[in-house]
C-alpha positions in Angstrom: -77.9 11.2 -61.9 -75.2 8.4 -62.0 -73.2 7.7 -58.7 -70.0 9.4 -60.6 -71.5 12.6 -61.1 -73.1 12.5 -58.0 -69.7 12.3 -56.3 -67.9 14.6 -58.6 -70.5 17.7 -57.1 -69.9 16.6 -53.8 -66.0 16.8 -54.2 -66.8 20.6 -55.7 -69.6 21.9 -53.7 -68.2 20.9 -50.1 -65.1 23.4 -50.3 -68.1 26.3 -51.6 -71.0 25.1 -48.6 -68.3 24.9 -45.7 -65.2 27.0 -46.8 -61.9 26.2 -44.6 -61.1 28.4 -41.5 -57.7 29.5 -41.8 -55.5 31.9 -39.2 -52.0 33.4 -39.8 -50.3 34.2 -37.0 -46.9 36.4 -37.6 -43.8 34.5 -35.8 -40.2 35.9 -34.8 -37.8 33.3 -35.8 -34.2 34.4 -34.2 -31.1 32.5 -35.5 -27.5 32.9 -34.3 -25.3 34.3 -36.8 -21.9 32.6 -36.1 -19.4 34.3 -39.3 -15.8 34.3 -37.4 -14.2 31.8 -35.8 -13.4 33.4 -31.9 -10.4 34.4 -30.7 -7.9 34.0 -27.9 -4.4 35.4 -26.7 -2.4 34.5 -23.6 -1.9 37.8 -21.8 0.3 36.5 -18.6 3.0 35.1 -18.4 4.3 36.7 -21.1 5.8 34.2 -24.0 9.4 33.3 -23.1 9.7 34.2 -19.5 10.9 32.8 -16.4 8.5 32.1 -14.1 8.3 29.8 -10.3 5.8 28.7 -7.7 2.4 30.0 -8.6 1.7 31.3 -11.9 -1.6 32.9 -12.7 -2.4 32.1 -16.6 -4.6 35.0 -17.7 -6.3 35.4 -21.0 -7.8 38.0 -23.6 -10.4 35.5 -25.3 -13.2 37.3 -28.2 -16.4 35.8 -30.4 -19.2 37.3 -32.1 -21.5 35.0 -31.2 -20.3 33.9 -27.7 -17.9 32.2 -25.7 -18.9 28.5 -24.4 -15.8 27.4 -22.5 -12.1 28.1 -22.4 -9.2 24.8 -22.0 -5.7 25.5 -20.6 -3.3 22.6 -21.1 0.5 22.1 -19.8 2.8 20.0 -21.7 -0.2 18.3 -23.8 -2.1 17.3 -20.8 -5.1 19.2 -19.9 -5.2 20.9 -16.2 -8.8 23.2 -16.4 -11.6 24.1 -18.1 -13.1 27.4 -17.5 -17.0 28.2 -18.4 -16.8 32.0 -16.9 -15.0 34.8 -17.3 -12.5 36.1 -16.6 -10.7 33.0 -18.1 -7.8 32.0 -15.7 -5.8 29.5 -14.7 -3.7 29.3 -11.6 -1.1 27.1 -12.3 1.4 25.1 -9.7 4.9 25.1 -11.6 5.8 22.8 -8.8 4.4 19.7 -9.8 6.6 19.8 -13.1 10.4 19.7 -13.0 13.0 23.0 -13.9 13.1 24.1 -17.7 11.1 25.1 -20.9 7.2 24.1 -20.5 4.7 24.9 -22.9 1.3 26.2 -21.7 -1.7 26.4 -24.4 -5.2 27.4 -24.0 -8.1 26.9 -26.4 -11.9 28.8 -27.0 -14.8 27.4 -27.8 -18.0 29.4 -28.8 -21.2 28.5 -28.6 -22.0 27.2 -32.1 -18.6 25.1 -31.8 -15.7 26.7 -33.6 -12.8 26.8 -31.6 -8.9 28.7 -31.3 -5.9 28.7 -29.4 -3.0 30.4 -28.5 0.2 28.8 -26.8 3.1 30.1 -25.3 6.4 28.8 -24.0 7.5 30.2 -20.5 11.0 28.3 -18.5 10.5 27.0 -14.6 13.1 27.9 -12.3 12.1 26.7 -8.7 14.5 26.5 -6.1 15.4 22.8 -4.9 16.1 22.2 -1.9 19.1 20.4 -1.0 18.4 16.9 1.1 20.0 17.1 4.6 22.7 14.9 4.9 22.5 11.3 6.8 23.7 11.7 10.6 27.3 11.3 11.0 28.3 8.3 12.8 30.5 9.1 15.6 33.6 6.4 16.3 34.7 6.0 19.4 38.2 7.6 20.6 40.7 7.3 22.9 42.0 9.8 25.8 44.3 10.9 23.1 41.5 12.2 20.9 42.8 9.7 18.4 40.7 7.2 16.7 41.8 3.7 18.0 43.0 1.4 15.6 41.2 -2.1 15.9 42.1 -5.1 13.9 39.6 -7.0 11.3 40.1 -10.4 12.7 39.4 -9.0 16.4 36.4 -10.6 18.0 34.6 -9.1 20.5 32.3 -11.1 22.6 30.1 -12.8 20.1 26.9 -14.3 20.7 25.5 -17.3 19.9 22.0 -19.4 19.6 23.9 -21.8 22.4 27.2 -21.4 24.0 27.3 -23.8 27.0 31.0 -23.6 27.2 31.6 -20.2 26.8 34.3 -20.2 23.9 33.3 -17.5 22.1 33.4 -15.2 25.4 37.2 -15.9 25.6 39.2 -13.5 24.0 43.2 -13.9 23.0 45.3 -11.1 21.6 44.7 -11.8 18.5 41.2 -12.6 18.4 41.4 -16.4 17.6 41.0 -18.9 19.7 42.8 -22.7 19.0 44.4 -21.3 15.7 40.1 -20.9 14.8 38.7 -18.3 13.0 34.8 -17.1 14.1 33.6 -19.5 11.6 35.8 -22.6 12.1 35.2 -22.1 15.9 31.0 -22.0 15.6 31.4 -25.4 13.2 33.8 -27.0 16.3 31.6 -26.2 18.9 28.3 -27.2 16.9 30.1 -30.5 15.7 31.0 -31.6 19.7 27.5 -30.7 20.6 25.9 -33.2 18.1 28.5 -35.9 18.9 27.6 -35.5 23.1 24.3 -35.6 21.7 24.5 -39.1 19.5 26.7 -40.7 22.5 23.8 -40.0 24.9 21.2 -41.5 22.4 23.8 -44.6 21.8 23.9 -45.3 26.0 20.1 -44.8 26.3 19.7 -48.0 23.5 22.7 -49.7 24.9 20.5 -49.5 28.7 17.8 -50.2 27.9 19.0 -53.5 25.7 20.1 -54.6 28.6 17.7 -53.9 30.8 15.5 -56.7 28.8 18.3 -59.2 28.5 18.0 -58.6 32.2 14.4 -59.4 32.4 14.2 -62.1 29.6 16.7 -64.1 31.5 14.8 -63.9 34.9 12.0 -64.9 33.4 13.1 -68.0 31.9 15.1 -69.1 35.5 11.4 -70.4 37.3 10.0 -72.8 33.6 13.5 -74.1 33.5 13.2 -75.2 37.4 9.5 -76.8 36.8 11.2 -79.0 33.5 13.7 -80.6 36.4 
């Protein structure tokens, strides 16, 4: 017997010696059925009201297959996301300003199909008015009239350095020498750098002559030795 025939009965008497063991087992395969898309409606507020302060956003939401998660937005931007039922919302209309708002909220069900339903409700929180700044109270005389005080009257003003006292003077008219407050501050800062230069001036002017002083003393005892 060649080696092909010899292999040939081998490939066709194997599967007849040692047949194959083979067990069926009966499986339940469950699969979710998703045909509609789910539904949702915005049951409070109502669409077009008026509505202040806290607002609770309630919904009527519906899927054959199940409900994953339900969004509520304000305005665009998105405040909460609710896994659980009921599906609510409680909404601060505070933190937005007086007029029309729009309030949206979308379902998602489990296998990912998703609807929404929006309505448009209008703010109308009460403001309340900013107190007023503190009145300033003006001085009056025993009259109960206010006193009438001129705008070139100077009253006592204070300076860095005052050594003189000029500015505590007062005239009638509030001036002092024909000066304005201005023209009087330059007058007295201008006198106070000139006694200040005059003092430097006689401070040099001693103390060249305190060395004249000493160079000529010195010189008095050689000149004595030369005669």
């Amino acid at each position: 017997m060649s080696y092909k025939n010899l292999l040939l009965l081998l490939l066709i008497g194997l599967p007849i010696l040692f047949p194959p063991i083979v067990s069926a087992q009966d499986v339940d395969v469950g699969a979710t059925v998703d045909r509609e898309p789910p539904t949702i409606n915005i049951t409070s507020p109502l669409d077009g009201s008026t509505v202040s302060e806290i607002v609770n956003v309630t919904t009527s939401v519906g899927d054959d297959a199940g409900i994953d998660k339900v969004e509520f937005y304000v305005d665009g931007f998105l405040k909460l996301t609710d896994s659980s039922a009921p599906y609510s919302f409680s909404w601060d209309s505070g933190t937005v300003g007086n007029g029309s708002h729009i309030i949206r909220a979308r379902v998602y069900d489990i296998v990912g199909k998703t609807a929404q339903d929006s309505i448009t409700v209008t703010v109308n929180n009460s403001t309340t008015p900013a107190s007023p700044p503190p009145a300033i109270e003006t001085p009056t005389d025993d009259g109960g009239e206010t006193p009438e005080v001129p705008a070139t009257q100077l009253r006592r003003v204070t300076l860095i350095q005052d050594p003189l006292g000029y500015l505590e003077q007062e005239t009638e008219k509030g001036l002092l020498f024909g000066l304005d407050k201005d023209a009087l501050l330059g007058f007295i800062v201008a006198i106070q750098l000139a006694i200040i230069l005059l003092l430097l001036y006689l401070l040099k002017h001693l103390r060249s002559r305190r060395s004249k002083a000493r160079g000529s003393s010195s010189s008095e005892p050689n000149s004595s030795l030369n005669k």
